[in-house]
N, C-alpha and C positions, 0 to 999 in steps of 0.2 A: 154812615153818613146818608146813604139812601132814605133811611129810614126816617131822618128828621127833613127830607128835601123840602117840608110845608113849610118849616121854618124861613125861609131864604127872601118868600111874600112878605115879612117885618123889613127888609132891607130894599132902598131905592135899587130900581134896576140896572142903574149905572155902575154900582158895588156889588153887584150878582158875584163876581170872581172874586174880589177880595171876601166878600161879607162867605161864601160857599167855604173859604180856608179860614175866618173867623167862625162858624158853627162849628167843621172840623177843630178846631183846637181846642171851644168849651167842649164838645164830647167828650175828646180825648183828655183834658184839664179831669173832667168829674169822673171819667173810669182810672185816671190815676192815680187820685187820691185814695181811693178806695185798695190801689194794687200798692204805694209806698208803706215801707216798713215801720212798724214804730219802735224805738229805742229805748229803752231806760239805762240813764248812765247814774253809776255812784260814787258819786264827788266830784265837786269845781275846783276841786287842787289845779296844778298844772293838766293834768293829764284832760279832767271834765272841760277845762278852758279852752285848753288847743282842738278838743272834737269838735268843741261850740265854730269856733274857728276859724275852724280847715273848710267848715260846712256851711258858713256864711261869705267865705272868698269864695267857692262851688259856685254854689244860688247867684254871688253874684254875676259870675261870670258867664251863666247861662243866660241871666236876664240879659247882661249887654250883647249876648249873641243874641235876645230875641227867642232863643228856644223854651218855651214857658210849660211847653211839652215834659220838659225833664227836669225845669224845674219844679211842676207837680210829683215827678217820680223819686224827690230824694226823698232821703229817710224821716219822721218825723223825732228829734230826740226830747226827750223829758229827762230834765238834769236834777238829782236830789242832792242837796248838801246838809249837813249835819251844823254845820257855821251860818253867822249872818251874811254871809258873803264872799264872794272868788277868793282863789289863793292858795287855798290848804296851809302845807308847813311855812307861807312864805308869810302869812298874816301871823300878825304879834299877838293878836287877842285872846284872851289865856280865858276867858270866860266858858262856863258851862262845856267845858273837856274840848273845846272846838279844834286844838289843837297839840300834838303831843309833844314838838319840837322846843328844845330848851331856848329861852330868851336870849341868850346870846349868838346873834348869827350875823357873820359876813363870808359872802361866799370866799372859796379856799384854794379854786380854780381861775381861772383867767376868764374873763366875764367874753370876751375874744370868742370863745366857745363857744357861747348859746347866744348868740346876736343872730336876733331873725331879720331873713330876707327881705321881708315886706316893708320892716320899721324896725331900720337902724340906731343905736344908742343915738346919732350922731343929731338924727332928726328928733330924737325926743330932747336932749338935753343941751343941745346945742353950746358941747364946749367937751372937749378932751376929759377923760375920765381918769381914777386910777384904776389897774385891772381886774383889783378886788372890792365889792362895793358892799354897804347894807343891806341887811334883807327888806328895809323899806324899799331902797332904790330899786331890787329889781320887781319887785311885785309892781313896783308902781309903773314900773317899763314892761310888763306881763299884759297888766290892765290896761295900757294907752295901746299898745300893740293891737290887741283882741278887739278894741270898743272904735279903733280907727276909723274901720266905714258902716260900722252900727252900734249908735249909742246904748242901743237898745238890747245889744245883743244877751245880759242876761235877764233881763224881767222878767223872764218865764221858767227862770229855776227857780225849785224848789226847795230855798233854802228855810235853816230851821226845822228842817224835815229829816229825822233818822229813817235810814232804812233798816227795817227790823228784821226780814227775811226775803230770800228769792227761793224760789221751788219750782221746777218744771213740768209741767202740767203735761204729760204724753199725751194723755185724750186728742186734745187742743194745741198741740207743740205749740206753745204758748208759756212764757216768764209768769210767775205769778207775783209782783212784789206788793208786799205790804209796810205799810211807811207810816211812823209818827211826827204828827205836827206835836216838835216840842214847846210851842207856847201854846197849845190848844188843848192839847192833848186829844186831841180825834187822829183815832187810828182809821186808817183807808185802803183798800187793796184793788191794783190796777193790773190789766195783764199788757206784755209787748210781746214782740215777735225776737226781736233781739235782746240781751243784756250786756254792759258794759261794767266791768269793775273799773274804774280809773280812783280806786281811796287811797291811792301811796302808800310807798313801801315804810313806811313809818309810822302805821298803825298803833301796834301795839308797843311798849318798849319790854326788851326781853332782862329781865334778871333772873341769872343762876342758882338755882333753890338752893343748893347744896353752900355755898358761898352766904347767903341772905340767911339758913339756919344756921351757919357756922357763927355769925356774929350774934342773932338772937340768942341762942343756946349759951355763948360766952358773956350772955352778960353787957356785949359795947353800948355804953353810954352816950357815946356823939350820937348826931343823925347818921341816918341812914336813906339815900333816894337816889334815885334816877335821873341820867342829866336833866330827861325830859319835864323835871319838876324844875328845875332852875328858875324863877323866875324874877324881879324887878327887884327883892329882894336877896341878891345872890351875893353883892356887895358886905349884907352882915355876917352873909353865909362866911365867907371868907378871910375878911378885912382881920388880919394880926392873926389869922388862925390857921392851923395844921390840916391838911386836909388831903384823902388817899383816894387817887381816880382807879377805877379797876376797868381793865381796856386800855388800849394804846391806838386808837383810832381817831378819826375825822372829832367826835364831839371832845375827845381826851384831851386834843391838843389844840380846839379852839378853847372849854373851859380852863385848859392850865393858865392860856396868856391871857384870858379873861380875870383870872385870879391875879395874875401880876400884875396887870394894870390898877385892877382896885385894892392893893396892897396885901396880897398873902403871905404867911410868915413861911410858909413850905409847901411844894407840892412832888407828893410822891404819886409814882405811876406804874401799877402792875401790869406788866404784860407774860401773860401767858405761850403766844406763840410768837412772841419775837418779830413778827411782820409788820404791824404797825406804820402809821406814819409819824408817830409819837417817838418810834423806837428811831426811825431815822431822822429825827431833826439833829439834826448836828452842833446846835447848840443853843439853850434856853436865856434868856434877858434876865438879871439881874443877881442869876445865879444862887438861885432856891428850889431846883428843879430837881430831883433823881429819880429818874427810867431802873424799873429792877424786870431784868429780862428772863419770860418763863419760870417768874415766882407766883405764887398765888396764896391766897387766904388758907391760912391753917387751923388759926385760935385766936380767944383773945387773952391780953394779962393783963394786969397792973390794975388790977382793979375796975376794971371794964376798960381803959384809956389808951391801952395800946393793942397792938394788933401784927400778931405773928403770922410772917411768911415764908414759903419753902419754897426752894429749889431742886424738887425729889431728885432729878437726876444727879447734880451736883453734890446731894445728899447737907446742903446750908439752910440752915434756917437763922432769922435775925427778927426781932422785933421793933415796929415801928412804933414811937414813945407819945404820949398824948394826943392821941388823932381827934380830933374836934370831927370831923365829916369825912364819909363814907361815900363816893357818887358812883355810881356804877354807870360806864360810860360803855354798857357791853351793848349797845344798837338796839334793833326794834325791829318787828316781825310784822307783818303783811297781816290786817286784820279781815278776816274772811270769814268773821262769826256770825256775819248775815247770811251768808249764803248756805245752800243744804249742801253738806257731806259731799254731793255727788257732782257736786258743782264747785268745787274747790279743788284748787292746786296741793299736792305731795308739796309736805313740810318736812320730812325725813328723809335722808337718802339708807341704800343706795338708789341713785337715781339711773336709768335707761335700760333699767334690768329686764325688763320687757319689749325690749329692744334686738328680737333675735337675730337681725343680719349684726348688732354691735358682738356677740359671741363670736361669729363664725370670722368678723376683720382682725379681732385678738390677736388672730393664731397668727402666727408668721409678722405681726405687724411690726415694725421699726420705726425709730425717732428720724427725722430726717439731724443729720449735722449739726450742732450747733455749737457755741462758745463753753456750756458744760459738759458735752459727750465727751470729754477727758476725763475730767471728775466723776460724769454720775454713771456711764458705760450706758449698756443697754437694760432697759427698765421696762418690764412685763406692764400692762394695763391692768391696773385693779379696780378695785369698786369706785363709782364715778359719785364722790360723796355730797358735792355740790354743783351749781352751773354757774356758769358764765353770763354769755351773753344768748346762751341756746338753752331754752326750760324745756324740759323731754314731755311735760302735760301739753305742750301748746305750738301749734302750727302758726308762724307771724301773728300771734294773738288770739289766735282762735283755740280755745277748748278743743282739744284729740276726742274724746268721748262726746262731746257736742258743742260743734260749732258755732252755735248760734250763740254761746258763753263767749264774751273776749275780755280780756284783759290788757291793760296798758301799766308798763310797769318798768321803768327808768333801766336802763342794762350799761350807760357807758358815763366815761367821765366829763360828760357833758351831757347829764338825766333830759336838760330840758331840750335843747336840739334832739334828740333820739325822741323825746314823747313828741315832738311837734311831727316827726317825721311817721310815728306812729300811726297818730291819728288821721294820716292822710293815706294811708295804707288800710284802718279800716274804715276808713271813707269806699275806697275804691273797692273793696269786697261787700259793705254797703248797698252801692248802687249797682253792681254787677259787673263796673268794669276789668275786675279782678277774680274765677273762679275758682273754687276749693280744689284741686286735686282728690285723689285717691287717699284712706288713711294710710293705705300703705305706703302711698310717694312722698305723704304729708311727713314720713317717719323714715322713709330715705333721704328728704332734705334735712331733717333736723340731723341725722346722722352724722348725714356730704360736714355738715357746719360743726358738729364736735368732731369729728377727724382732724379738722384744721386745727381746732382750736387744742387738740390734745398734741400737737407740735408746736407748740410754744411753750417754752419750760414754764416762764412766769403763769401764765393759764393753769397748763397741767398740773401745776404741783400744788396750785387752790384746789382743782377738783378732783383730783385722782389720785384717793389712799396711797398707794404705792411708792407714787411719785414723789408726794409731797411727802412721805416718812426718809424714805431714800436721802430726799433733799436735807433736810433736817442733821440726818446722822451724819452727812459726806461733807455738808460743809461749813469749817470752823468760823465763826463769827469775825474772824480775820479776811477771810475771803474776798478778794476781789469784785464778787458778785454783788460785797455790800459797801464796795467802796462809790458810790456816786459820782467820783470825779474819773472812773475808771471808763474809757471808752465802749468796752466790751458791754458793762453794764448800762449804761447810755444807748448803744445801738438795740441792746436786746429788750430795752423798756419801748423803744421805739417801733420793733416791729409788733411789740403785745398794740399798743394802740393800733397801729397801723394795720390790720386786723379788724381789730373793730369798726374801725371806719371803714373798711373794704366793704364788712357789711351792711353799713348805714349807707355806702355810697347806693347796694343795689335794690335796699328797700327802694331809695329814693327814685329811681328809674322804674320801677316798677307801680308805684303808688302816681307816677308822671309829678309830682313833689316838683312846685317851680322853680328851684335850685338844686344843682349838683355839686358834688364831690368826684364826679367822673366814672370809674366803673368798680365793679369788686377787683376785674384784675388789673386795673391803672388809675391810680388816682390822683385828681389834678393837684394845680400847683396851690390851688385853697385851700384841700383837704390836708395836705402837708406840711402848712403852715398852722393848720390848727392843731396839726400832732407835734408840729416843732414847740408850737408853744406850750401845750400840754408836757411835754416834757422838759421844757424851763422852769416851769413850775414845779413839776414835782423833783426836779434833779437841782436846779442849779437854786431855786429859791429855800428850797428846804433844808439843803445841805452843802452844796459847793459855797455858798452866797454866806452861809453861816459858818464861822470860825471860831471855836470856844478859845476866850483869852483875847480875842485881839479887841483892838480900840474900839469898836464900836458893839461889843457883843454885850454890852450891860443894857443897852436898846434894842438889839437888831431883834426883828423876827421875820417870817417867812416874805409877809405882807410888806416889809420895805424894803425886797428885792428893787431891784436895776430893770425895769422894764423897759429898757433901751430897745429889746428886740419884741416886742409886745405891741401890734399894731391888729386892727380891723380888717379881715379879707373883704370885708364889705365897703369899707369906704377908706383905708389908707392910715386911717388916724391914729397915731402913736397912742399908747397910754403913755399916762403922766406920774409922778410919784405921789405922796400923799403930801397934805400943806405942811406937814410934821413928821416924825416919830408915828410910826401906828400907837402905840403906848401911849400916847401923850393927845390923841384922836378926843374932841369930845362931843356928841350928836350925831347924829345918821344923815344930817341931809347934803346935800353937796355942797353948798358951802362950806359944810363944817369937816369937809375931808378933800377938800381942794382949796387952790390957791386962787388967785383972780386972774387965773390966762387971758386971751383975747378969746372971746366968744369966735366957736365957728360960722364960717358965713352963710347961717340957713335961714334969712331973711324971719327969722323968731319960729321956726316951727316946732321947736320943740318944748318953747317957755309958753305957747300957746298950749297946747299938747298936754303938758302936763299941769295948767292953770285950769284945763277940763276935768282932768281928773282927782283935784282936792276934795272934790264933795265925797267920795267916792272913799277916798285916802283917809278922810278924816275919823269914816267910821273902821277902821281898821287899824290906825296906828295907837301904838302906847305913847303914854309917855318916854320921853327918851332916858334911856339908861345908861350908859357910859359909852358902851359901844356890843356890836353883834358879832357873834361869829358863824358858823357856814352850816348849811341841811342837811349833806348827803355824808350817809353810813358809809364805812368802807364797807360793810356787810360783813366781811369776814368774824369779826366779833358777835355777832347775831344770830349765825348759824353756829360758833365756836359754846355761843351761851343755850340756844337749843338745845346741845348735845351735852353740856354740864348739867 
């Protein structure tokens, strides 16, 4: 400041002091700019949206402290999107590959879950919800969210823009990316200091070659695709016709009730490892449904039209008779084919083999107690085949081999609360409030967190060879573990979430995240109701709620559970049922899946709200199709179809 003191002669003398801490700030403004980071993020899904964000509540919050100091010091981000616009899998528009996600989607979890802090359902829609909505609805509550105190906030991505490769330049520790404008076609190459993958876990969709040759090789005559192909036209796919899901997951068992509502003559469902949420519905509407558990494609007959399956251990095989379509509902794999080699995440396990202190805990290690240590006894740790909510390449987001690589990438059953809480976590290693450790402490914390997580049988026995073959063989399909109305099973799905959010609670204390959950080791009375409800959902609406045979099972499905216990930690609000039958649902917008309650009393702010966001909406939605079903992979099919 000495230096510029000639400056101080443009300022009346009466403003000497203030005008002396006004020079001080432009100095410090212009040596900022020059020291803030710059970012390249890839993809406006959810994940690109919430950095936008998290980084525009920051900015503003330092401007209403008046510190302009630090707000020159955040990071500068540069957002590329491959689409016309925000959203990722949550936008309908099937044009030019923008998205890979099948056109049938209503979320399949309790909407209770991912209701942000800032801007609650209550104020955008101002009226009681049911607790599963369209995937318009919530994009369009993503977007009024995000744009709340800046209309503006995305006109400076780079949408329309594939990114074609990242490389990291050592010379220069410097990102190198190069990116196509796909209506220009001018390729362009930019360097940052940071990179961001945020392109969701839904990239690519994974089909089984060995499965996909078996039917070419045989000759089948139906189609043959990918949920992720399903689109506006899925109604002739199916309507009077025979049709075989392979996978028993999230998309298996929104497309089956998407088939029944628009009138299919059958749908059969292979599942392989019997985990499924397909395998646990307890009972299908209209009664055209059969689940064949751990059988899989063997051949085809009858003249290309049917299609034999086995049960190698069972040693049965049966053929299914006229199959019209083929949809392989086996998930979809994380596309990372921009990136170089050495900047990408292990897609094979075994994973944490590099992991020397996980060798030397092996030895002597034990299960703590639990509801199966009768059944399964004590169970050696073997090869860690998959992860959880712990990825062994990555310290909270950050690349192990280089950190300046992060990733944002959905881990719980609530993808979009976990990515909101994400990006405010690498906000704060961002700006500095947050420092890296040691790789080696970086790789004792990820450790500390599969320790835990390999004491939970339902965990463990997803990731850890041993366990999970163990589990398999010890216990019969009769078992109590899969009876859903069994208490034992109930508490022990509860403390797997309950888990999860111990670690969401201490991201969030850590990243200062303007809401909590309470701590990793006690979590409040919020965090508890969001596991309770999570666990209504998957226990009572999937299977206790459903009764095959009884009076109402020729309609019911998961989505017209009893959400009498289904309210907002944020503002109280019951959920409400549907105006209907989900089955009988036609349109996506809320009036077309609600009744005409009494408007909540939020003097219109959220019929305002969302009156802003039609311009926006309009370039995004389809035409409406009968009805949507839900985004997120179990995953388990995904890695199960990697390794086929």
């Amino acid at each position: 400041l000495s230096q510029h003191k000639d400056w101080l002669h443009y300022f009346p003398s009466s403003h000497k002091g203030s005008s002396t801490l006004l020079v001080s700030q432009i100095i410090l403004n212009s040596f900022s700019i020059n020291m803030s980071c710059t970012v390249a993020i890839i993809g406006c899904g959810p994940g690109g949206m919430f950095m936008q964000h998290a980084l525009a509540l920051r900015k503003k919050q330092l401007q209403d402290e008046g510190n302009l100091a630090a707000v020159a010091l955040l990071p500068q981000l540069t957002c590329f999107e491959r689409g016309s616009s925000p959203g990722g899998v949550w936008r309908a528009d099937r044009n030019a590959g923008e998205t890979n996600m099948y056109e049938a989607l209503f979320t399949n979890g309790p909407k209770e879950t991912i209701e942000f802090f800032d801007y609650t359902f209550d104020e955008h829609f101002s009226r009681a919800l049911p607790t599963f909505l369209p995937r318009s609805l919530i994009l369009e509550y993503m977007l009024a969210r995000c744009t709340k105190h800046d209309q503006k906030i995305f006109d400076d991505v780079k949408f329309n823009t594939s990114v074609e490769s990242v490389t990291f330049n050592e010379e220069k520790g410097k990102f190198v990316v190069q990116t196509i404008d796909l209506k220009t076609q001018i390729v362009m190459e930019d360097m940052f200091d940071k990179c961001i993958w945020a392109a969701g876990d839904n990239g690519k969709p994974s089909i089984p070659k060995s499965i996909a040759n078996t039917l070419s090789s045989g000759g089948f005559k139906g189609m043959v695709m990918h949920s992720a192909a399903t689109g506006a036209d899925f109604d002739q796919l199916v309507c009077g016709k025979k049709i075989l899901l392979v996978g028993d997951s999230y998309s298996a068992e929104d497309l089956t009730l998407m088939a029944i509502k628009l009138g299919v003559k059958s749908v059969d469902i292979l599942s392989r490892s019997a985990w499924g949420v397909a395998c646990n519905t307890a009972s299908w509407p209209r009664n055209c449904v059969e689940v064949h558990e751990e059988y899989a494609i063997v051949g085809v007959s009858d003249g290309g039209r049917g299609i034999v399956i086995e049960n190698e251990e069972e040693e049965d095989q049966m053929t299914l008779n006229d199959i019209d379509t083929v949809i392989f509902c086996t998930g979809y794999s994380m596309n990372m084919d921009m990136l170089d080699p050495s900047l990408r995440l292990k897609d094979e396990g075994p994973f944490f083999s590099d992991y020397e202190e996980l060798h030397k805990q092996k030895m002597g290690w034990k299960m703590t107690k639990n509801h199966l240590s009768k059944d399964l006894g004590e169970v050696p740790i073997g090869n860690i085949v998959s992860y959880n909510t712990i990825c062994p390449d990555l310290y909270r987001g950050h690349l192990l081999s280089n950190p300046n690589m992060m990733f944002m990438m959905g881990r719980l059953d609530a993808p979009l609360l976990d990515l909101d809480v994400q990006a405010w976590l690498l906000l704060a290693h961002l700006t500095g409030d947050i420092t890296l450790p040691s790789e080696k402490d970086m790789k004792r914390f990820n450790l500390q967190a599969l320790m835990y997580e390999l004491q939970d049988p339902y965990i463990r026995a997803e990731i850890d060879k041993n366990y999970g073959e163990h589990w398999d063989d010890s216990l019969d399909d009769d078992h109590w573990m899969y009876q859903f109305g069994d208490k034992r099973a109930r508490e022990m799905g509860t403390n797997t979430l309950t888990l999860q959010y111990r670690f969401l609670a201490r991201d969030m204390i850590d990243s200062s995240y303007p809401f909590d959950l309470g701590t990793y080791k006690k979590l409040n009375g919020k965090a508890k109701a969001i596991v309770e409800m999570s666990v209504v959902s998957d226990f009572d609406f999937h299977s206790v709620q459903l009764v095959e045979g009884s009076r109402d099972s020729s309609w019911k499905t998961f989505r017209d559970g009893n959400p009498t216990n289904i309210r907002s930690i944020m503002t109280g609000t019951k959920a409400i049922p549907f105006k209907c039958h989900w089955l009988d649902l036609e349109g996506d917008g809320v009036d077309d899946i609600c009744g005409t309650p009494a408007p909540l009393n939020l003097k219109g702010k959220g019929k305002s709200k969302a009156t802003a966001m039609n311009k926006m909406l309009q370039a995004i939605r389809p035409p409406c199709v009968t009805s949507r079903a839900h985004v997120d992979e179990d995953g388990r099919d995904a890695k199960a179809a990697a390794t086929e």
